[in-house]
Phi, psi and omega in degrees: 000126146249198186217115205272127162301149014269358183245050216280011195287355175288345216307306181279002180298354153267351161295309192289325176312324201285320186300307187302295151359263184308342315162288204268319183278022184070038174222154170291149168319133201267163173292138166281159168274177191267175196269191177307339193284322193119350215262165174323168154291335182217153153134175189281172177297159138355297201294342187136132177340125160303164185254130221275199158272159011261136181263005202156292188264185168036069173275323166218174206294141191302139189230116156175226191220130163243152172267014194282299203323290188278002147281277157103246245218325224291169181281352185301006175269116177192165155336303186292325182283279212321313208284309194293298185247022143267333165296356166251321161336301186301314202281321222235012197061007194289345186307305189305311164316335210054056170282084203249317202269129177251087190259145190255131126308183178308145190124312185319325201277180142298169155278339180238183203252186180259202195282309189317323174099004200270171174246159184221133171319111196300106184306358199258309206281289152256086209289339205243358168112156167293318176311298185316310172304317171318294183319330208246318173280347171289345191268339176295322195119030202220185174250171151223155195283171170186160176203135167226189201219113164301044201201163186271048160183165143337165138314313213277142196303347192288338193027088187269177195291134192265190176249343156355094183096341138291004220278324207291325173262002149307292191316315145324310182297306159346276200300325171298312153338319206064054179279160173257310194229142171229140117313098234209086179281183199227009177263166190057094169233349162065034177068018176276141193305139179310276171332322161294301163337292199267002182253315172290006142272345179295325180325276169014303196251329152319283170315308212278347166302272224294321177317296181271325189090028194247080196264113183272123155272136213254113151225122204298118187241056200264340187097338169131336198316309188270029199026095171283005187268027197236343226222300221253014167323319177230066152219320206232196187236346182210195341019136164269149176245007178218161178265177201310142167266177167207181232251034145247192171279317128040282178278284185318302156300281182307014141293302219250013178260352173298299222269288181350318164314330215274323172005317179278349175247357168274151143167190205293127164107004174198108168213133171344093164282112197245024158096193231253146185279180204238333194300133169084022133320327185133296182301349174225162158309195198252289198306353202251340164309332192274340161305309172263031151245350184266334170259338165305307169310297181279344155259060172012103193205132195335190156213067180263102198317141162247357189272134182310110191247013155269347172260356194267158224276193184283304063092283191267328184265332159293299183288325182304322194232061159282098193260008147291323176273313182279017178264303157314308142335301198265353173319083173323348153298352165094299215330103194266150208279136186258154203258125190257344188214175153196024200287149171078027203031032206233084167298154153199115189257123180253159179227121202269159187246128178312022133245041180064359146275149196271125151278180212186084158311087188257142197232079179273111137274035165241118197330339193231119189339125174243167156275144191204107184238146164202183205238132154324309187290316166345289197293003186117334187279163183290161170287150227188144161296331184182155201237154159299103164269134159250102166270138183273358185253325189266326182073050177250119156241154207218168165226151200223110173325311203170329171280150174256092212210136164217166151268122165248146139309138173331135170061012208252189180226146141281089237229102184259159141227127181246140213210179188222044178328313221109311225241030167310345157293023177236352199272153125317142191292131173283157171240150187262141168249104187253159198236090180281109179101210182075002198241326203222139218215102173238120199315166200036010185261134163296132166262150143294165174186127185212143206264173137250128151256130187241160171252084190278341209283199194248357187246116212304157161266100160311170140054023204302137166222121170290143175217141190236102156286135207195113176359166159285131183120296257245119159294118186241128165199156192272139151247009142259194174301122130252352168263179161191127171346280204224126171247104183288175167318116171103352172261155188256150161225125187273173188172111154276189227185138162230112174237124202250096178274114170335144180289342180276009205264141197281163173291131192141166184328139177213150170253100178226144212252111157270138205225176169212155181231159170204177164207142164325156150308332182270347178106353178293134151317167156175132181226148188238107178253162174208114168265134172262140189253074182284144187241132158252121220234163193246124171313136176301190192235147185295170181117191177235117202263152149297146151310311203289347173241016172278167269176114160261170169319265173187169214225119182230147210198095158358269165257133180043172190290185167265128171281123174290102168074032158222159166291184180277119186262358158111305214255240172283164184301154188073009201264011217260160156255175194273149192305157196186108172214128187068023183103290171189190317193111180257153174271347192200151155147219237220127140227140186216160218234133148290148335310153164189152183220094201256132196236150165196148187274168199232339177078011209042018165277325193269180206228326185218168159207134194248172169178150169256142173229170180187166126314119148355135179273351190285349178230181188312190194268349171260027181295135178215135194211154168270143145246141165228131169258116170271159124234129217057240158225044180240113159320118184237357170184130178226171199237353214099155148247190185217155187238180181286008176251019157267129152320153165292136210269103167285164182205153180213175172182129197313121198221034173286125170096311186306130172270359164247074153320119195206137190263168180187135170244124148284179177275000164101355176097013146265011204088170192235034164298102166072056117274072179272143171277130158241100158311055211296133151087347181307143200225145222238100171254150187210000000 
């Protein structure tokens, strides 16, 4: 399923309408008719039980490029781009990498089929027909791809043809083209049982296989609604597990706290999708991209490029084609990485890899540099005098007696391998670079700030010198030792710090890096750097302020932005209508979409935060949402959920002492259809 702006929480109402329909009037799903082939709308062929899964194919999870993230509908989805991007698979190496499906969305077709009952190909889009296009990406070394809907029309409102009654002679037609992969959506489905739907196309493609000599990778695309991972092992090669991303952190995070549970039911030839990736779209940093190919990767998860990759940066093609991070993915033992902590926003996901070694997800979701730790035995491993880290984003190995550790960045991930080799003398000792302070700055005031160099290896750290970089203008001095001779294991060298933001310098994002240099017992350099996306802010005002008119920290937002003193309107900033919860109608807050999280500082000045909160009467009846208020990185006050048929809800929470305030809507553990949020009325006391 996808989702056409501006509204997209509207996106399944012809399917499910049509289910409630049939539904409400007490009558069973009508037969569908049969297709060109003769065969039913569901149930196994004629001929006799399919033959089950796994045949074979997607032994590790598929790599390849879909255009809907970057497209949609528009008319630049055509021949030339598919064609476009199968030559930079090639020019550009992602081929190499193991990038293989070059695949089409929604779109391709007419809306109706011929006299034939065949589907035909949009002649504006593809003029020379689909084979031809297929021919052309196979001529690369590569696969291609195709998409439809287990329903009688598409997603997209144009309502182009489904396979729904079809399948047996879409599916053919698919193989005779030389298609590789189906994309198999779940809208317009008229109620018909999941498990029937998606099991008479697995039938389907099995004949048009055995027919053509064309072996189809099957992906279920139902959203999750039926747990297909519990189900569809041997009916698809892969499931979504989720409903659609878009192109924040946010979206992107709640997705990926959806699919991370599911571990036990992934492995080869059968996996867990938690949908197509986002990186170089826009919509997140380069640090939060890296986050989502890096957690994708270790929950063995499609890899499906979503960007236009004739526009995309240097940047964008460094993380996509990290053939360190996809050896973890593509890692032939199948294994998707299991969540050993999460406290605190402080993840750490291990994955185990068919040479016996652990990849390793140190994970910060949180605005602010964290410490994010675990142990090798934690992670699985034997016991070892000492172990090899291997970071897979700096492409560095270090060595460690046993602990596992970083300063992560806001949003950022550190993606280690870790292994029990032997040969860990040859590493350098890793060192952890820990971090007190540093996130927040109010011009011309001395900040504190204090660095740690920790010595994890089994060998002394030489020669160590801490160091703190900071624009021009910005006053820097150590006030303690920042060098040392020698760091034997396990010792630290501590060093504060008074770091000074210029008095005129405006509030917002600044780059400052904190590093440690050392040297090995053999005499190798080796510098640790941790860049910070330090901010310098402005004091709250004493008193009592609305949110909707303080200037936040930053805002990650379900759909579209969080609107000040409207609801959330999906799309561009202002689109929003006036808050209206239960009848009725505020004058001030927060309207915001799940998932979502609006952050503002607070300074250890303030004392409270009051709100009515509810769902927007502006959306369907199945908006369903949580409220939470942090301080810091303690939950101080939650609601529950709540749906549009509850009056606004008040919540208040002690926020004394916090330097931060963050406001958070969850999807209520349903997903995030018609979740607008209102913070009516929200207030700042300080």
């Amino acid at each position: 399923m996808r989702h056409t702006p501006p509204r997209p929480h509207h996106r399944r109402v012809a399917g499910a309408l049509a289910a409630v329909l049939l539904c409400a009037g007490g009558l069973a799903a009508p037969a569908a008719a049969g297709d060109a082939g003769g065969q039913p709308a569901t149930g196994r062929s004629a001929a006799g039980p399919a033959v089950r899964l796994p045949d074979g194919l997607a032994l590790t999870p598929p790599m390849g490029f879909n255009n809907w993230n970057s497209t949609h509908c528009r008319a630049e989805f055509d021949e030339a781009m598919v064609k476009g991007i199968a030559d930079i698979f090639v020019e550009k190496g992602l081929k190499d990498a193991g990038y293989e499906y070059v695949n089409l969305d929604d779109c391709w077709a007419l809306p109706e089929r011929d006299a034939d009952g065949r589907l035909v190909p949009d002649p504006k889009r593809f003029p020379r027909g689909i084979k031809a296009v297929a021919d052309y990406v196979h001529s690369k070394g590569l696969k291609f791809g195709i998409y439809t809907s287990a329903g009688t029309k598409t997603c997209n409102v144009a309502g182009f043809p489904g396979a729904l009654g079809h399948e047996r002679g879409d599916a053919r037609q698919f193989a005779e083209w030389g298609v590789d992969y189906l994309k198999y959506d779940n809208c317009n489905n008229q109620g018909v049982d999941a498990k029937k739907r998606y099991t008479a196309m697995r039938d389907a493609l099995k004949a048009a296989s055995a027919t053509t000599g064309r072996p189809i990778v099957y992906s279920i695309c139902e959203w999750g609604e039926n747990k297909p991972w519990e189900w569809a092992a041997d009916v698809g090669h892969l499931w979504r597990t989720t409903g659609d991303i878009s192109d924040s952190w946010s979206s992107m995070l709640s997705i990926m706290k959806q699919n991370l549970p599911l571990d036990a039911y992934a492995g080869p030839g059968h996996w867990n999708d938690p949908d197509m990736l986002e990186v170089g779209n826009g919509g997140m940093t380069d640090t939060e991209y890296r986050t989502h190919f890096s957690m994708w990767s270790i929950m063995a998860a499609p890899l499906l490029i979503g960007s236009d990759l004739r526009k995309a940066s240097p940047e964008t093609f460094e993380i996509l084609g990290n053939k360190e991070v996809i050896a973890v993915d593509q890692d032939p033992l199948g294994k998707q990485g299991k969540v050993l902590s999460s406290e605190n926003g402080r993840w750490v996901v291990a994955k185990e890899m068919r040479d016996g070694s652990r990849a390793v997800a140190l994970f910060n979701e949180t605005g602010s540099p964290r410490t994010v730790a675990t142990t090798a035995q934690a992670v699985g491993l034997p016991d070892a005098t000492a172990y090899t880290l291997r970071d897979l984003w700096r492409h560095k190995s270090h060595h460690t007696a046993g602990r596992i550790a970083a300063t992560v960045p806001a949003h950022g991930t550190v993606l280690l391998r870790v292994s029990a080799d032997g040969k860990w003398a040859k590493h350098p000792p890793a060192v952890e670079l820990g971090l007190e302070g540093g996130d927040f700055y109010e011009a011309g005031k001395d900040t504190p700030l204090t660095t740690a160099v920790t010595n994890l290896g089994r060998v002394p750290a030489r020669q160590v010198k801490a160091s703190v970089e900071a624009p021009g203008g910005w006053r820097i001095k150590a006030t303690s030792p920042a060098t040392a001779r020698s760091l034997a294991p396990g010792t630290s060298l501590r060093t504060s710090w008074r770091v000074t933001a210029p008095p005129d310098a405006t509030p917002g994002a600044y780059d400052v890096k904190v590093a440690a240099a050392y040297r090995s017992p053999s005499g190798a350099r080796t510098d640790n750097v941790l860049p910070l996306a330090s901010r310098v802010v402005v004091a709250p005002p004493a008193g009592a302020s609305g949110l909707g008119g303080l200037p936040w920290l930053s805002m990650n937002n379900g759909w579209g932005p969080a609107e000040r003193n409207t609801s959330n309107g999906e799309g561009a900033a202002g689109d929003g209508r006036p808050i209206t919860i239960g009848g009725k109608v505020y004058a001030r807050g927060l309207g915001v979409h799940a998932a979502s999280e609006v952050a503002f500082y607070a300074g250890r000045a303030c004392e409270k935060v009051t709100a009515d909160v509810g769902v927007d009467d502006e959306t369907r009846t199945d908006g369903t949402v949580a409220f939470e208020i942090w301080a810091d990185d303690k939950k101080a006050a939650s609601t529950g959920v709540l749906t549009n048929a509850m009056p606004a809800r008040p919540i208040s929470a002690d926020v004394s002492g916090a330097q931060v305030v963050r406001l958070v809507v969850t999807d209520g553990g349903d997903g995030i259809y018609a979740d607008h949020g209102d913070w009516a009325e929200a207030t700042l006391s300080c």
